[in-house]
N, C-alpha and C positions, 0 to 999 in steps of 0.2 A: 578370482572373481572378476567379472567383467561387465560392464555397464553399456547397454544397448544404445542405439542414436537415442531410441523414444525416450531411455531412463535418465539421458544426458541432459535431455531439453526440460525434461521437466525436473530434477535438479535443478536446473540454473533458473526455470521461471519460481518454483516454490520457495527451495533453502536458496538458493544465489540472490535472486533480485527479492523476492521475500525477506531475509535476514538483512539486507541494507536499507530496506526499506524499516523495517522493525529498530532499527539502530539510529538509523536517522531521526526518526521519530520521538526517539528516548531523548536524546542529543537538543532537538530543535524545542522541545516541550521543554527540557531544563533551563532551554537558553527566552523562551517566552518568559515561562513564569519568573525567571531572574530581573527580566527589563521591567522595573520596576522604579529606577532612576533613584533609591533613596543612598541614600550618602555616594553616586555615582558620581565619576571624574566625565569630564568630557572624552579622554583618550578611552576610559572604559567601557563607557555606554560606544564608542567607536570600533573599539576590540569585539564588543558584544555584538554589536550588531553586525559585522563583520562576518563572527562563528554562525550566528542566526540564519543568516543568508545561504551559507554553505549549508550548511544542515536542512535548511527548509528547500532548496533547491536540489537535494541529492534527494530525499524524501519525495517528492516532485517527481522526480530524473527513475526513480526507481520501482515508484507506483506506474510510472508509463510503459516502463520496461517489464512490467510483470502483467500487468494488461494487454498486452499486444502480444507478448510469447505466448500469453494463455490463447488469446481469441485467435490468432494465426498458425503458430506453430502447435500446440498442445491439444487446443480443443477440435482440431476436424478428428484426429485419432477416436476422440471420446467419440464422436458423434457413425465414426466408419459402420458398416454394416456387419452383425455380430458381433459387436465392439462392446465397449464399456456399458454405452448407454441399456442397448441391449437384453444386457444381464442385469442389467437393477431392475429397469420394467418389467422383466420376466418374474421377480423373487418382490412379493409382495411384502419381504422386511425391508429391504432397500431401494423400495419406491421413493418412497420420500426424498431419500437424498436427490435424485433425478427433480422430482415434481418443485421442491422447494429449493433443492440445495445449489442444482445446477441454474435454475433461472434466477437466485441472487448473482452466481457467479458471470452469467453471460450478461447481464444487464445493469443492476445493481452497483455490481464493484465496479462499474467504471465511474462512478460518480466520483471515489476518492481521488482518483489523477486527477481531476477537474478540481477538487476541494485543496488538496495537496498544493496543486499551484497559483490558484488563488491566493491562498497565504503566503509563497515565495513570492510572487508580483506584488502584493502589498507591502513586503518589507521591503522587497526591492524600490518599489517607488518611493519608499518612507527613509529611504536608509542615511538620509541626510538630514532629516528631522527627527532625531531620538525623540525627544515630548511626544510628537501628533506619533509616535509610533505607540510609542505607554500609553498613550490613551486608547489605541485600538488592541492591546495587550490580549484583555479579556474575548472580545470576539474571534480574536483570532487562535486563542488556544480550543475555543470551539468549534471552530471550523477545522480545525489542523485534530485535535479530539475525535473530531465525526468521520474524517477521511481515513483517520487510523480504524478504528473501530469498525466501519464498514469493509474495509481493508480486510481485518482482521474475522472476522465471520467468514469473508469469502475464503482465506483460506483456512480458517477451520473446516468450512464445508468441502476442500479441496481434497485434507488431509482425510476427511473421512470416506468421501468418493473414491479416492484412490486406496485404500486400505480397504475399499466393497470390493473395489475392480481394480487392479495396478493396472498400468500401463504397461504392455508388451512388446 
């Protein structure tokens, strides 16, 4: 079995930078909802926000990396003539995915890198005042929430565009 350049790139933008991205996110969300400060040491809530940092930072680091492999590397293929795009607008069952699926992907999903790092610049500016961090806890598991979630649609739409049309 062998795996073309196209099937290379898009592994490493979908499962590659996709799953660190999805893991990051597990990770950073665990380490929100814990900062919480109740019966918390000074060294802990230091530890924590420490792993927080990282986590919200790789999550960050790997939403940007699955955005730009998409919109540089990935997507002129989809877009080539007779290509991908092509064959959905041809087959009125897999219009949709083109009409909806591809214009959350090309515009939309880039909101979550911008959301993703908002949240790692907040803790990073906060990461020396645990309190004023606990108090921005909750909005920031919403914002870090919304960047997954948009995130996360764009590659369900991904997975389903490429399973209309793979990459050749």
């Amino acid at each position: 079995m062998e795996i073309t350049y196209r099937e290379f790139w898009t592994l490493v933008h979908g499962m590659g930078l996709g799953a660190v991205f999805l893991l990051a996110y597990a990770g950073g969300l665990a380490e929100l909802w814990a900062l919480r400060g109740v019966e918390e040491t000074a060294a802990g809530l230091a530890s924590r926000t420490r792993r927080l940092l990282i986590g919200t930072w790789l999550m960050a680091g790997a939403a940007w990396g699955v955005v730009l492999t998409g919109t540089w590397i990935v997507y002129p293929w989809y877009r080539e003539e007779g290509g991908i795009r092509d064959a959905l607008l041809a087959n009125p069952n897999t219009e949709l995915w083109h009409t909806f699926g591809m214009e959350w992907k090309e515009h939309i999903a880039w909101i979550a890198p911008f959301l993703a790092t908002a949240v790692a610049v907040i803790i990073w500016h906060y990461r020396r005042h645990p309190k004023k961090l606990e108090a921005l806890r909750k909005p920031l598991i919403v914002t870090f929430t919304a960047a997954f979630l948009i995130a996360g649609v764009a590659g369900l739409f991904g997975a389903m565009i490429t399973k209309a049309g793979p990459i050749r």
